[in-house]
N, C-alpha and C positions, 0 to 999 in steps of 0.2 A: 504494500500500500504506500503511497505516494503521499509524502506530507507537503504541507500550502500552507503559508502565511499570509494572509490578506493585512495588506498596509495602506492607510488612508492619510491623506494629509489637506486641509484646503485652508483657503486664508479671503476676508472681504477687503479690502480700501474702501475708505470712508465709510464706517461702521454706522456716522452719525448722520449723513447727512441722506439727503433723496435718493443721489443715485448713486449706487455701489456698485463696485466691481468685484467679482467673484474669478478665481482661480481653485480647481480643485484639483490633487492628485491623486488617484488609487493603484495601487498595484497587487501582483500577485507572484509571490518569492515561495521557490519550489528546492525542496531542501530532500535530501536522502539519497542512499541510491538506484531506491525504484522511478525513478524519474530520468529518461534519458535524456540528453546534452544535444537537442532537435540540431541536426546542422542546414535544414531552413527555417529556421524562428528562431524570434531571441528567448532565450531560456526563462528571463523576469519579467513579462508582458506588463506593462504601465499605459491608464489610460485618461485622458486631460481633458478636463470638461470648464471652460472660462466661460462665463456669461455678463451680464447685465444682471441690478434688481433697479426698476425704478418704485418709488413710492406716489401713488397720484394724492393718495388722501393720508395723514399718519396713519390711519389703521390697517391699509390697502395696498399693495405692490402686486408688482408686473416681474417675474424672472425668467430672463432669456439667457436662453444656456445653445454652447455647442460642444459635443462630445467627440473626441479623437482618439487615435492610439498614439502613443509616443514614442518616438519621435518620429518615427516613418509614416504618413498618412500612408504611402502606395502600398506599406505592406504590414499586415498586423497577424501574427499568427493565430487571434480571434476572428479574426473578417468581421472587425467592427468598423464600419465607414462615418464620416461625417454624420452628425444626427442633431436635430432639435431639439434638445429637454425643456 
């Protein structure tokens, strides 16, 4: 069996004010030796999701997100493509 660490990491600018920006990192880190060393994919798959929040009212926001693999769009051993969150 094949052990997986899932690691998360994100961050907002301007926490306080209307419109924030979002960066988010996730990944997924593959530890053991049942897990072979792919020689087409990268072994630690990371995937980067930056968006928008704007706020129209304080109670109320809009968040526009786009999700990628990192660092290669052309190639991601998930075949995760560009996406809307």
């Amino acid at each position: 069996m094949d052990d997986r660490v899932h690691v998360r990491r994100g961050f907002i600018l301007f926490p306080a004010k209307r419109i924030q920006f979002m960066s988010e990192y996730s990944g997924l880190l593959f530890a053991g030796t049942a897990t072979p060393n792919s020689t087409f994919g990268a072994r630690h798959p990371v995937d980067r999701i930056r968006g928008v929040r704007v706020y129209i009212v304080p109670q109320a926001a809009v968040d526009i997100g786009l999700a990628r693999c990192f660092p290669d769009r052309h190639f991601c051993p998930r075949s995760c493509n560009a996406r809307i969150v």
